[in-house]
C-alpha positions as CSV (number, residue, x, y, z in Angstrom):
1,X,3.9,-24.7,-3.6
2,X,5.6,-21.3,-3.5
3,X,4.4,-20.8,0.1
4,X,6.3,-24.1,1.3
5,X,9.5,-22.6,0.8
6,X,9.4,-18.9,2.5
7,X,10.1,-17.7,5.5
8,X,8.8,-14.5,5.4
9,X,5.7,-12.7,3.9
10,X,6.0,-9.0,3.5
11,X,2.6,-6.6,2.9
12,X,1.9,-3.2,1.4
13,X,-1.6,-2.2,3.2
14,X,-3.9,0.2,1.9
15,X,-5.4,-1.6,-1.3
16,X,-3.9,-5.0,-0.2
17,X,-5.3,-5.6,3.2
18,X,-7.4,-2.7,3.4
19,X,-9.7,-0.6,0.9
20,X,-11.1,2.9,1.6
21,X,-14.0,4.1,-0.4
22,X,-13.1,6.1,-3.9
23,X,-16.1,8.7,-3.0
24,X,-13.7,9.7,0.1
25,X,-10.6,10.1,-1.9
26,X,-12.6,12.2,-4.1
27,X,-14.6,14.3,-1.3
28,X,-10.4,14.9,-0.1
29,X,-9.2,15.9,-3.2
30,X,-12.1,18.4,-4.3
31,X,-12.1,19.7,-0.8
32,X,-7.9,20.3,-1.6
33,X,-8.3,21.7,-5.0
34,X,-11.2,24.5,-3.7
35,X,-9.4,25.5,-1.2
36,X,-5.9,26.2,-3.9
37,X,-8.4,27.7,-6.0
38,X,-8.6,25.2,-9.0
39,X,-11.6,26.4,-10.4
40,X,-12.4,23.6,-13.1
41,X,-14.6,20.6,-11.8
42,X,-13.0,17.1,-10.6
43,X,-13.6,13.9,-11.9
44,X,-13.9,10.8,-10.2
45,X,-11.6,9.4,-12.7
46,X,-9.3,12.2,-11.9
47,X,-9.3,11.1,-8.2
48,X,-8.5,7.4,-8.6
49,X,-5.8,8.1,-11.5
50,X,-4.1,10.3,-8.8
51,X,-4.8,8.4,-5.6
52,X,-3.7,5.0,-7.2
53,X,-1.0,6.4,-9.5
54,X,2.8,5.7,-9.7
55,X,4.3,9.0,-9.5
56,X,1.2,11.2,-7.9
57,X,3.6,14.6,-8.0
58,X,3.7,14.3,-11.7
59,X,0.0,13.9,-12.3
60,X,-0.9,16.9,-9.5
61,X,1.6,19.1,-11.9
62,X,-0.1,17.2,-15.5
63,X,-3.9,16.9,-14.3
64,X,-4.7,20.3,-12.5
65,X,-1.4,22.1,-13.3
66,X,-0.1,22.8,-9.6
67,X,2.5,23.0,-7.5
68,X,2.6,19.1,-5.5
69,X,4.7,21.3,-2.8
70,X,1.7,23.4,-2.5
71,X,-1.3,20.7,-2.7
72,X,0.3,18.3,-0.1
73,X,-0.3,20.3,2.7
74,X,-4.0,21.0,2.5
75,X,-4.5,17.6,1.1
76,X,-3.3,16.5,4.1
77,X,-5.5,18.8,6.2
78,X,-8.8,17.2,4.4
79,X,-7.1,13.7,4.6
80,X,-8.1,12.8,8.6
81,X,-7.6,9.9,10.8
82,X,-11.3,9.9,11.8
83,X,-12.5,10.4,8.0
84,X,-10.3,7.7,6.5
85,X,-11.0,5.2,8.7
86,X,-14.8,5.7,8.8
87,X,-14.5,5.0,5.1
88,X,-11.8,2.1,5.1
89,X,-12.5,-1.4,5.4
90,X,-10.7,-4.7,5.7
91,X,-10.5,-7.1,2.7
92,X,-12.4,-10.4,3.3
93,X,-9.6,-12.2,2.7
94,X,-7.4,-10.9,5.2
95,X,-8.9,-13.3,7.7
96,X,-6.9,-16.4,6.0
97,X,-3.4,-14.9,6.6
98,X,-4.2,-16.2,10.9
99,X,-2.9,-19.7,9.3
100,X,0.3,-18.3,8.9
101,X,1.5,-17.6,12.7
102,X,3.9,-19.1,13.8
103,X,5.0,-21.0,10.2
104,X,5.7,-18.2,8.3
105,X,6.7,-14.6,9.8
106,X,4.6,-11.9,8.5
107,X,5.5,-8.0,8.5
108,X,3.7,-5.1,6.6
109,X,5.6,-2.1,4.7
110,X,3.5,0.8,3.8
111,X,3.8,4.2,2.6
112,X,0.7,5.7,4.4
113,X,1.1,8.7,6.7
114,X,2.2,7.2,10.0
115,X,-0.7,8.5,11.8
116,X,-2.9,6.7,8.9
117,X,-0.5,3.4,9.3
118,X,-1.2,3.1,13.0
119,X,-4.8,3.5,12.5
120,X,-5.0,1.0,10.1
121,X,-2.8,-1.5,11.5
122,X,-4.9,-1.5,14.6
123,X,-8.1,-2.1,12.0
124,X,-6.3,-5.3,10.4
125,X,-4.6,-6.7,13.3
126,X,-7.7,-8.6,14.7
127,X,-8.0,-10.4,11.3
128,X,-4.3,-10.3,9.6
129,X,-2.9,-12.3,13.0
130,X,0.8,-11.7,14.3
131,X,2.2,-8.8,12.7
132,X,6.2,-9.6,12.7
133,X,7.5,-6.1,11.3
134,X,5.7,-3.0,10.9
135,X,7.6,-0.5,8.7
136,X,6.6,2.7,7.0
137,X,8.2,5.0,4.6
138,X,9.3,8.4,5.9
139,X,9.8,7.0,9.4
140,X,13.5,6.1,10.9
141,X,14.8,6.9,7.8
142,X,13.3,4.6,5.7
143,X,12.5,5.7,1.9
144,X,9.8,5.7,-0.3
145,X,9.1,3.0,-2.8
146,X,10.3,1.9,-5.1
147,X,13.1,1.9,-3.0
148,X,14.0,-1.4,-1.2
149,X,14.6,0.5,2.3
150,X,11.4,-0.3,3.9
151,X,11.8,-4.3,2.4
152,X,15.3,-4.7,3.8
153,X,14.0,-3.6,7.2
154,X,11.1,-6.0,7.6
155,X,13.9,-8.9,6.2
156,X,15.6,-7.9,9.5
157,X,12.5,-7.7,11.5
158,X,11.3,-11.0,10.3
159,X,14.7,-12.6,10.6
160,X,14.3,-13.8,7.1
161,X,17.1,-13.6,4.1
162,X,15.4,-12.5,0.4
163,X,15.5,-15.0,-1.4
164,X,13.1,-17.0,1.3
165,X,10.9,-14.1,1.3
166,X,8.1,-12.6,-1.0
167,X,6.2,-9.5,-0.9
168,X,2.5,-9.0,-1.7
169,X,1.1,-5.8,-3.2
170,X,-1.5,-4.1,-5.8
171,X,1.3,-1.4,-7.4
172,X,4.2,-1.2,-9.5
173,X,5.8,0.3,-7.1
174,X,5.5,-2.4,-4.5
175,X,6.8,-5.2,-7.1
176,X,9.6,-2.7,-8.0
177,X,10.7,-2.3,-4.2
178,X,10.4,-6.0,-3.9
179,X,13.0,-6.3,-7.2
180,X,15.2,-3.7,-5.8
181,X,15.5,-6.1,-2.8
182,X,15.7,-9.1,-4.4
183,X,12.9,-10.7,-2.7
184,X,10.0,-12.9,-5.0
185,X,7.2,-10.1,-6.0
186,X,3.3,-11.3,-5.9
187,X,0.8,-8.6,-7.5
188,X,-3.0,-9.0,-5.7
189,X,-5.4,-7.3,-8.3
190,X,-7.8,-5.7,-6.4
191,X,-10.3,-2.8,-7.7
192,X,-7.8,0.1,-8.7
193,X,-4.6,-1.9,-8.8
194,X,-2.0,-0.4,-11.2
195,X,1.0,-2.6,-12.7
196,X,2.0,-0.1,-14.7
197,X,3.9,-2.6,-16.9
198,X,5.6,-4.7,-14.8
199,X,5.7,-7.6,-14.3
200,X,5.9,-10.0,-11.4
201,X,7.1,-13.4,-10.3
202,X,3.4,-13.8,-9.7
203,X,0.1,-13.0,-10.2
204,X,-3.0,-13.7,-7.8
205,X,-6.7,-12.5,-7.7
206,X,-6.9,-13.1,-3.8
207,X,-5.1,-13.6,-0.5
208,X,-6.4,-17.4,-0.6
209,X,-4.6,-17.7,-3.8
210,X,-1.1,-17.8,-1.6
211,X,-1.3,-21.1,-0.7
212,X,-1.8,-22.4,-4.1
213,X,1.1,-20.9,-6.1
């Protein structure tokens, strides 16, 4: 098994080990778009194509035809602490990833705003177990996927080498940050997941799946 060979385990969080409810996401970006002054009305589809898209700067510009410079801001004023984690939740499967301390080392890159990464961190912990490496983008100089930055950090936090170490995510752009570093890429479909086309050294349907690969 694939799992009998690594040393290290890297995670993207927010729809890997933790889901937030679409109707939020959608509540944040209507709230957004009134306040720019988008007059037309906002579809839920809308919403998840931007929230769970690939490049999200190109699809504020193609979808509602404004300036990402200008929506990020107020996005972010809508986007709270409190509100997102009164709406996010931990997967189910999270809980099986405990077996894993101390045989494999586990660290989790994510590209959440680092008061969001905190916050959820602290909401997985309790099931996930030891958390080896925590690294986000935009922090210490670390860059946004698809680049391998934040994946080359968590190799030296976890004291692993690439080819011993795999990373587990629900985008495109995780896999790609994963091939940039030349580590093994594992796409988890979950509800929203986007592969945009790529394609992975493997493919599971849940977190239980890792230890039969």
């Amino acid at each position: 098994m694939l799992i009998d060979n690594l040393k290290g385990i890297i995670f993207d969080l927010d729809n890997t080990l933790v889901r937030t409810k679409n109707g939020y996401f959608y509540d944040v970006i209507k709230s957004t778009l009134n306040e720019i002054g988008y007059k037309k009305k906002v579809s839920m589809d809308e919403a998840c194509r931007f929230w769970y898209g690939i490049n999200r700067d190109r699809e504020i510009k193609k979808m509602w035809d404004i300036n990402p410079e200008v929506f990020w801001p107020v996005l972010r004023k809508y986007d709270t602490v409190e509100g997102r984690i009164a709406n996010t939740s931990v997967f189910d499967d999270v809980g099986v990833l405990k077996k894993l301390d101390g045989v494999i080392k586990k660290g989790i890159f994510t590209s959440s705003q680092e008061k969001h990464a905190f916050a959820e961190r602290n909401l997985v912990e309790p099931y996930f177990g030891a958390i080896d490496g925590f690294v986000i983008s935009g922090v210490n100089g670390i860059g946004y996927k698809p680049t391998p930055d934040g994946v080359h950090e968590c190799l030296k936090l976890l004291n692993s080498n690439a080819k011993r170490t795999a990373i587990v995510g629900d985008s495109a752009l995780d896999m790609m940050a994963g091939e940039a570093a030349d580590v093994i890429s594992i796409f988890i479909t979950r509800e929203n997941s986007n592969l945009s086309g790529f394609m992975p050294n493997f493919m599971i349907q849940d977190l239980y799946e890792l230890f039969w690969v």
